[in-house]
C-alpha positions as CSV (number, residue, x, y, z in Angstrom):
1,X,91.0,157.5,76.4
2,X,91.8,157.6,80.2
3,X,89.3,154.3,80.7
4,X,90.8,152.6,77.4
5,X,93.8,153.2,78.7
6,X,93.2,151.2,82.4
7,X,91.3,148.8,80.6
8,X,94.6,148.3,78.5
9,X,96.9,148.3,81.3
10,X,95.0,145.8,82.9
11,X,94.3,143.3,79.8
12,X,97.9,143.3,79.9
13,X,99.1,142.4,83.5
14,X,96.6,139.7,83.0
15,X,97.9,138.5,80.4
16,X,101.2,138.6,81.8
17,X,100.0,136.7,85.0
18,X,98.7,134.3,82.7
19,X,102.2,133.5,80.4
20,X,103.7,133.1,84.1
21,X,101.0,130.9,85.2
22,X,101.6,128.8,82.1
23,X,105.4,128.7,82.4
24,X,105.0,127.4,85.9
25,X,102.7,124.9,85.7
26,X,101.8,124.4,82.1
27,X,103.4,121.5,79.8
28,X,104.7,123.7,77.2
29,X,108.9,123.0,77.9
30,X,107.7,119.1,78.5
31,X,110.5,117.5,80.8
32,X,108.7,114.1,80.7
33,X,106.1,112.6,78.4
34,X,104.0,111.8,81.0
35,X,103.7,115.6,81.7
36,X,101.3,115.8,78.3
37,X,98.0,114.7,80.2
38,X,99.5,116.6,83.3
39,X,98.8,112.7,85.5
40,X,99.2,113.0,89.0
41,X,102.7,111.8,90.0
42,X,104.8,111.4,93.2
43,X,101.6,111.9,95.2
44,X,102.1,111.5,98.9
45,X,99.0,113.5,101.1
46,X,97.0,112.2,104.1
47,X,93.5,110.8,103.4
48,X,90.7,110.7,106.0
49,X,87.6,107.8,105.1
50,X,86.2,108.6,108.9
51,X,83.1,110.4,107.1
52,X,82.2,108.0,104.6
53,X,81.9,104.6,106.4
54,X,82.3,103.2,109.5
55,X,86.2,102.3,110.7
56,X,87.5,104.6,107.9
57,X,90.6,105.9,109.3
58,X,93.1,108.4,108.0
59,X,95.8,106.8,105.9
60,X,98.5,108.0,103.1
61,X,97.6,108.0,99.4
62,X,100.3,107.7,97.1
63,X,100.8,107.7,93.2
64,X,104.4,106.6,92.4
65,X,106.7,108.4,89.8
66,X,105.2,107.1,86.9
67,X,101.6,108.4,87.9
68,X,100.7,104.6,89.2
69,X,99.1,104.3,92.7
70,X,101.0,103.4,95.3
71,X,104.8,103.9,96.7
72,X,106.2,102.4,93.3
73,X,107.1,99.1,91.8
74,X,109.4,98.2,89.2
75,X,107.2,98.7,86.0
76,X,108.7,95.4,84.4
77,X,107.5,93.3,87.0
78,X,104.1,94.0,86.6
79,X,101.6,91.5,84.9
80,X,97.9,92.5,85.5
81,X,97.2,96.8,84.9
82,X,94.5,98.2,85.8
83,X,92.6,101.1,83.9
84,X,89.7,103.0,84.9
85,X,87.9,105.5,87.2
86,X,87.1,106.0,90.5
87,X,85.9,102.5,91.2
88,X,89.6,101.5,90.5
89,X,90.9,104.4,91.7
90,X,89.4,103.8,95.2
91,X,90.7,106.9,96.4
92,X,89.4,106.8,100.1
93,X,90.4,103.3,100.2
94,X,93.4,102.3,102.2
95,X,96.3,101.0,99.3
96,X,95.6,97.7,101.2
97,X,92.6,97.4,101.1
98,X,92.1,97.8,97.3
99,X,90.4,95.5,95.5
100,X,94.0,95.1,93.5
101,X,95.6,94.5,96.7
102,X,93.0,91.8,97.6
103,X,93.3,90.3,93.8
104,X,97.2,90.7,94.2
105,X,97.3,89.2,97.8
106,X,95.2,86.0,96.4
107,X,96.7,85.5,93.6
108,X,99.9,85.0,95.5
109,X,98.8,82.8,98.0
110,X,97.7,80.7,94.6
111,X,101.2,80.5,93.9
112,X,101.0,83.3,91.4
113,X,103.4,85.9,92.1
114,X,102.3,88.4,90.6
115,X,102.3,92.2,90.5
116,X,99.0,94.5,89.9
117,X,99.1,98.2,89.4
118,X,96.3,100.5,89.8
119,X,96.4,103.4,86.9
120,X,93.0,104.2,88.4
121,X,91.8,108.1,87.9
122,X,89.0,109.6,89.4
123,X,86.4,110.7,86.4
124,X,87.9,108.5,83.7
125,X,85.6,107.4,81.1
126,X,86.4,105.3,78.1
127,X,87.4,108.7,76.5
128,X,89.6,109.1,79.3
129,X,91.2,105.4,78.9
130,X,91.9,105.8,74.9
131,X,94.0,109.4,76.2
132,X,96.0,107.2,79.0
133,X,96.5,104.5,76.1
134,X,97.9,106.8,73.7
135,X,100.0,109.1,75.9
136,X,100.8,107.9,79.6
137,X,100.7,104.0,79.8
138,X,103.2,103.8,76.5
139,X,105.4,105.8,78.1
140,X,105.7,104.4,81.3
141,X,109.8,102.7,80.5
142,X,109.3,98.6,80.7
143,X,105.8,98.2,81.7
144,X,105.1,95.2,79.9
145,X,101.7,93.5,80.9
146,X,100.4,90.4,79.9
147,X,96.6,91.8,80.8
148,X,94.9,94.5,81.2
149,X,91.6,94.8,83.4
150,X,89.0,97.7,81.9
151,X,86.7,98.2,85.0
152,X,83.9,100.4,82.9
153,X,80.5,101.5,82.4
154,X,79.5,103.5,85.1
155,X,81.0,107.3,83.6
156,X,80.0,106.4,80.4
157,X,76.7,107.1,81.2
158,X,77.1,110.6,81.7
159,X,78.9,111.0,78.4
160,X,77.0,113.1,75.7
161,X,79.3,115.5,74.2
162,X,78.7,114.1,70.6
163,X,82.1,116.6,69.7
164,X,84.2,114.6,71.9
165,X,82.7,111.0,71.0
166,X,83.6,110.7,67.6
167,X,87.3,111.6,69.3
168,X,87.9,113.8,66.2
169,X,89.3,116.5,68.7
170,X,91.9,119.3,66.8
171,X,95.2,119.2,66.8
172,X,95.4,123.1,68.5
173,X,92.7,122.0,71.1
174,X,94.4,118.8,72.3
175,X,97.7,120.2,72.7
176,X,95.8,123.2,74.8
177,X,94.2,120.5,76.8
178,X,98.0,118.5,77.2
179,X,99.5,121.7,78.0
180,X,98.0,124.6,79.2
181,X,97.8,124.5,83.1
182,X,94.7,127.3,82.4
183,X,93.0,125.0,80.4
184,X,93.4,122.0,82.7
185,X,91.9,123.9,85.5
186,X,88.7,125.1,83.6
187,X,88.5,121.4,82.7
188,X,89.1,120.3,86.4
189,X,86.4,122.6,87.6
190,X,84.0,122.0,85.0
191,X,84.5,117.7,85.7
192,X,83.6,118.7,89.4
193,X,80.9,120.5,88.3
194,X,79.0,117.8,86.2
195,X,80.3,114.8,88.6
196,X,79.2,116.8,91.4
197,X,75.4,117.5,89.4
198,X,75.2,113.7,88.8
199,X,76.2,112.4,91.8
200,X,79.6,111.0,91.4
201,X,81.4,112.4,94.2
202,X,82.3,110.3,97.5
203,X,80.0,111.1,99.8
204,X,78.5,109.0,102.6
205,X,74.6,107.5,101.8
206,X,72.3,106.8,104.6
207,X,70.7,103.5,103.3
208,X,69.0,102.4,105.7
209,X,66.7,105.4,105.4
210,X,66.3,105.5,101.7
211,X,63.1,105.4,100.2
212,X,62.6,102.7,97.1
213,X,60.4,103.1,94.1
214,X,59.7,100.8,91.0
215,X,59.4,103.8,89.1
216,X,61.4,106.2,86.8
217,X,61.8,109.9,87.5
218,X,63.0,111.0,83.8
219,X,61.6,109.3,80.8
220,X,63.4,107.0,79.0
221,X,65.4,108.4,75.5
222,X,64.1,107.4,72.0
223,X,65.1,104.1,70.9
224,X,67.5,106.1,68.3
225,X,69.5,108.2,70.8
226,X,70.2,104.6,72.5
227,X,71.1,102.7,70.0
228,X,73.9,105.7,68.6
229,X,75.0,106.2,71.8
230,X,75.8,102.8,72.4
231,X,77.0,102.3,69.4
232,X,79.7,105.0,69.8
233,X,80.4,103.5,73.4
234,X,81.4,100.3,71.7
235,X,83.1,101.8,68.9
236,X,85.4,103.2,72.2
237,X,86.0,100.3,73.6
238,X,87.0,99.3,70.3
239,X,89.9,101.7,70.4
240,X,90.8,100.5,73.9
241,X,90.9,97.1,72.6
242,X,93.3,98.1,69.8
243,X,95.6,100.3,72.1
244,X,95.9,97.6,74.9
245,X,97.1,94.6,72.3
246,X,99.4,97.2,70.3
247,X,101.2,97.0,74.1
248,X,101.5,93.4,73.6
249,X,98.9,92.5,76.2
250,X,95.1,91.0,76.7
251,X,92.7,93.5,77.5
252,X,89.9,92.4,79.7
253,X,86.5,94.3,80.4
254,X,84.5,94.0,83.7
255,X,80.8,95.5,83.9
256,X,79.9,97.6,87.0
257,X,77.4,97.9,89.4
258,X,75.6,100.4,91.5
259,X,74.0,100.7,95.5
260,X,71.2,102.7,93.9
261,X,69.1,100.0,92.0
262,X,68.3,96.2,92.8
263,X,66.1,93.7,92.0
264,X,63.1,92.8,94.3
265,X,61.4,89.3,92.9
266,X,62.8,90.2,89.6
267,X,61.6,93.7,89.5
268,X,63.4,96.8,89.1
269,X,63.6,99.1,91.9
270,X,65.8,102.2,92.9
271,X,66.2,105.0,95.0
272,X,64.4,108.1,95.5
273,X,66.1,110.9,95.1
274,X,65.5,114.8,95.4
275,X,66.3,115.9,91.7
276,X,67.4,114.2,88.4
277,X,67.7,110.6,87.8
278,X,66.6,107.9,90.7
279,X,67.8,104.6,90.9
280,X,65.6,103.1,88.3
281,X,66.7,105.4,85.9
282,X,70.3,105.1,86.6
283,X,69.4,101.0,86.9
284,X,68.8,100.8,83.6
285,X,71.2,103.1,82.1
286,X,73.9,101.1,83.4
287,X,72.5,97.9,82.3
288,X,72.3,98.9,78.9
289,X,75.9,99.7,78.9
290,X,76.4,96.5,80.6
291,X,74.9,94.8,78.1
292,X,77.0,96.8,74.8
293,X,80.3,95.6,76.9
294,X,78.8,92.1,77.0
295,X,78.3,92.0,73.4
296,X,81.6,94.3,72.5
297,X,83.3,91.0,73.8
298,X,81.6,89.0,72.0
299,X,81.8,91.0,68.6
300,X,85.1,91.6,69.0
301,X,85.9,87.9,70.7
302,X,87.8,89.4,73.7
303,X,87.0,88.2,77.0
304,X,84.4,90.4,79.6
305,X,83.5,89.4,83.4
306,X,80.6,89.9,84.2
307,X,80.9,91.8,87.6
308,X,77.4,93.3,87.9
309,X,75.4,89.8,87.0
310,X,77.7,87.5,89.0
311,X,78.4,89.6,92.5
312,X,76.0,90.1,95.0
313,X,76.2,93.1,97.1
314,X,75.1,93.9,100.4
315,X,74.5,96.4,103.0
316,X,77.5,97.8,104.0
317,X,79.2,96.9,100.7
318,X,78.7,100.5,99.4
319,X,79.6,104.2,101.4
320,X,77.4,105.8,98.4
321,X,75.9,104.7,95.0
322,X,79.2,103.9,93.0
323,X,82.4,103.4,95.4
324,X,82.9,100.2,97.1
325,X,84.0,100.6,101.2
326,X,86.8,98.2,102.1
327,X,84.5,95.0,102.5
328,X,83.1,95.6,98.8
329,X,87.1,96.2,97.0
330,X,87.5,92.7,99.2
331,X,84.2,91.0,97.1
332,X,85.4,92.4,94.2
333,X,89.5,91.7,94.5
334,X,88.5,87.4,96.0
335,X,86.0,87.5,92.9
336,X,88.5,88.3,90.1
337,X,90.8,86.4,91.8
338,X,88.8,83.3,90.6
339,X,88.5,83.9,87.7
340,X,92.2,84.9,86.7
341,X,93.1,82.4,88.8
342,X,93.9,80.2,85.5
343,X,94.9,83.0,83.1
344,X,98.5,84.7,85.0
C-alpha cells in the first residue's frame, strides 16, 4: 500500500507539472491563429556561420510577427512567397544574403519593385507545406500574393510514414499536435532525431577530401514501392496546388539539387559515406522526385523550374550536401530572377 501510495503521489505531481506545462506553453487558450502550428514568431537571436564555411560571421536571425523571416514587412505589399524547408529557410545565411534577397535585389534593379518573403522552416516537407497552407499563411491579415515559389524535393525523400501520407490524420491527434506544447516537443526531438540519422542537419563537409564512387550502398526499392510513393508525393503537391490558388495566387514548383551526387561524362557518381545511403543513392532518389515534380506540372499544367537540370554548381557552392553558402543562395536568387523576370 505504502509503494502504491508513492507511486500515486508521484503520478500525480506529474501530472500536475504537465497541465502547468501545457497552460504555459501549449495552444489550448489560442490568442492568435497562428499559435495552432505553434510557428516561430518575433524571432530575434544571434547566429554564428564561422563553422560551416569560410567568411561566415555571426549575424541576427529574425522571424517577424507573423512567423515570416526577417524584421517584418507589410504583408500586403508582398508579391512573390516563398514556402519550403531549409533550403529556403537558409538559416545560417545572413537575411542578405538569401537567395530571396538576391531574387528581390534583382528584380528591383529590373524595375520590378517587388517584395519577397521567406516562410521557409527548417524540416518542412510537402506534408509540412499543405499544414502552413491550411492554418498559418491564410491567416497572415492581407497577404495577398500574386506567386508562390515551392522550393521541394529534397525532405520528401525521407518521407515514409504511409499514416501520415494519405493526410487522413484524426481530428483528436491534430489538435494534440496544434496544441499541446508536450506533444510538440516529442515531435521536435523526434524530427532531430531522423534529420540528424539522414543527414540533414548543417554541418560543415570537407569536399575536397571526399571519396567518389559510381556505386550504390543500399539497393534500390521495388519498382512498386516507387511508383506509390511517388504517386502519393504528387498527389501532395496536388493539395499544395489547390491551397495556393484558393489564396488567389500562382503556385510555382522548383526542383532541388544536392553536393553529394554529380555527373562525371554522364555517369552517376556520389559520395562515400560511413553508414546508410551515399551519394548515388541519394542521386537518384532525388532525381526521381525531380522528375514526379516535372511531370506534376505538366499533369496539372502549372508551371515548374527546373533548378537541378539548369544550375551548375561548384566547389564552394555548398557548406554540406543540401544547404547552399552565400555564393550558392546568390546562383540560385540571379537564376530565378531570370526567369520571373517577365512574370511580376
Amino acid at each position: 500500500m505504502k509503494l502504491l501510495r508513492v507511486v500515486a503521489v508521484n503520478l500525480a505531481v506529474l501530472l500536475g507539472l504537465a497541465v502547468v506545462v501545457e497552460l504555459a506553453f501549449g495552444e489550448w487558450i489560442a490568442p492568435h491563429p497562428l499559435g495552432r502550428l505553434a510557428i516561430p514568431r518575433n524571432v530575434k537571436r544571434t547566429i554564428s556561420a564561422a563553422p560551416l564555411y569560410p567568411g561566415g560571421g555571426e549575424f541576427v536571425y529574425r522571424r517577424d510577427a507573423y512567423g515570416l523571416r526577417g524584421s517584418g514587412v507589410d504583408p500586403a505589399r508582398i508579391r512573390i512567397l516563398t514556402v519550403g524547408g531549409s533550403t529556403t529557410n537558409q538559416l545560417y545565411l545572413p537575411e542578405e544574403a538569401t537567395w530571396q534577397a538576391v531574387l528581390e535585389r534583382a528584380l528591383r534593379r529590373a524595375g520590378r519593385d517587388v517584395v519577397v518573403a521567406n516562410a521557409g522552416l527548417d524540416g518542412q516537407s510537402t506534408l509540412g507545406m499543405i499544414a502552413d497552407l491550411d492554418l498559418w499563411i491564410p491567416y497572415i491579415p492581407n497577404l495577398r500574393p500574386r506567386l508562390v515559389l515551392v522550393y521541394v524535393g529534397i525532405n520528401d525523400v525521407y518521407l515514409q510514414d504511409s499514416w501520415r501520407d494519405n493526410l487522413h490524420v484524426t481530428k483528436l491527434n491534430r489538435e494534440l499536435e496544434q496544441r499541446s506544447a508536450l506533444v510538440r516537443l516529442w515531435s521536435t526531438g523526434e524530427g532531430w532525431l531522423r534529420a540528424h540519422r539522414a543527414e540533414l542537419n548543417h554541418h560543415a563537409v570537407d569536399f575536397a577530401h571526399a571519396t567518389w564512387t559510381d556505386q550504390p550502398a543500399q539497393p534500390e526499392v521495388s519498382a512498386e514501392q516507387q511508383a506509390a510513393a511517388l504517386a502519393a508525393y504528387k498527389g501532395r503537391l496536388a493539395h499544395i496546388a489547390d491551397r495556393i490558388e484558393r489564396l488567389g495566387a500562382a503556385p510555382m514548383f522548383i526542383t532541388q539539387v544536392r553536393s553529394d551526387y554529380r555527373f562525371d561524362h554522364g555517369r552517376l557518381v556520389g559520395i562515400v559515406k560511413p553508414s546508410g545511403p551515399n551519394g548515388v543513392d541519394q542521386g537518384r532518389a532525388l532525381r526521381s522526385i525531380n522528375a514526379a515534380t516535372l511531370d506534376f506540372c505538366r499533369e496539372r499544367l502549372v508551371t515548374c523550374l527546373d533548378l537541378a537540370g539548369e544550375v551548375v554548381f561548384e566547389a564552394g557552392d555548398f557548406y554540406d550536401y543540401e544547404h547552399n553558402t552565400p555564393r550558392g543562395a546568390e546562383k540560385i536568387g540571379l537564376w530565378l530572377a531570370g526567369k520571373l523576370g517577365g512574370r511580376v
